[in-house]
C-alpha positions in Angstrom: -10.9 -8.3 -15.3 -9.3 -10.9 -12.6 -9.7 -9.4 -9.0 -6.1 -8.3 -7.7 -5.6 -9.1 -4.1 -2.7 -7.5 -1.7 -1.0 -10.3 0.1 -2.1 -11.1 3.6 1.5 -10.1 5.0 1.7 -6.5 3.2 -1.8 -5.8 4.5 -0.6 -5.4 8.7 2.1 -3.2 7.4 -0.4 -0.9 5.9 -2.9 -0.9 8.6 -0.1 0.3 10.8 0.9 3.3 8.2 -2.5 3.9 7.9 -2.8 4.0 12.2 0.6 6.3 12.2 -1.4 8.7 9.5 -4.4 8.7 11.6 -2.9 10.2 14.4 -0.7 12.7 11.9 -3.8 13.6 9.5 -6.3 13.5 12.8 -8.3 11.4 9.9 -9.9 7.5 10.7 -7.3 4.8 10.0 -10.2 3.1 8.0 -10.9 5.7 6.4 -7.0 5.9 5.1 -6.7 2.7 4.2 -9.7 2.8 2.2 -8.2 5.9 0.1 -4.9 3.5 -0.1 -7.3 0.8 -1.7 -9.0 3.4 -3.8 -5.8 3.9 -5.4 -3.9 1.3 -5.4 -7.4 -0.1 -7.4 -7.3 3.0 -9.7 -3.4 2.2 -10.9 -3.7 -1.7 -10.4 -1.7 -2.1 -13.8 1.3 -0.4 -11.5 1.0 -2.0 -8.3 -0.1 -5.6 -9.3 2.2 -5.7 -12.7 4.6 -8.0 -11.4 4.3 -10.6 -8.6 4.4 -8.8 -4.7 8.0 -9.4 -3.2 8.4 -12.1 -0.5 10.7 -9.5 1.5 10.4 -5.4 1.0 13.2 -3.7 1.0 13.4 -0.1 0.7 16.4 0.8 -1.0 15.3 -1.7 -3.8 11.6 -0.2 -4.1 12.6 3.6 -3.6 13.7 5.6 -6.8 17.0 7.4 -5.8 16.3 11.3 -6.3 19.2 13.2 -8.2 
């Protein structure tokens, strides 16, 4: 199996989710962003199926709820 990698510019983005959770959860950022890994590993064939955007936009990569 090829090793999946997160892009370099997605990876500040999450460290700062996983600081904002920290302080929210009263839980270790590393320890966070090691669960986000976790899974993100477990369901690789949904997050690395298609190539990472070069821009994230919300809108495009929430499901609307009806």
């Amino acid at each position: 199996m090829k090793k999946k990698k997160i892009p370099k510019k997605a990876v500040e983005p999450l460290m700062e989710t996983c600081e904002y959770l920290s302080k929210e959860l009263e839980k270790p950022a590393p320890t966070i962003f090691k669960g986000f890994l976790k899974l993100m590993n477990k369901y690789a064939d949904y997050f690395f199926s298609q190539p990472w955007p070069e821009k994230y936009d919300y809108d495009e990569a929430t499901p609307k709820r009806t």
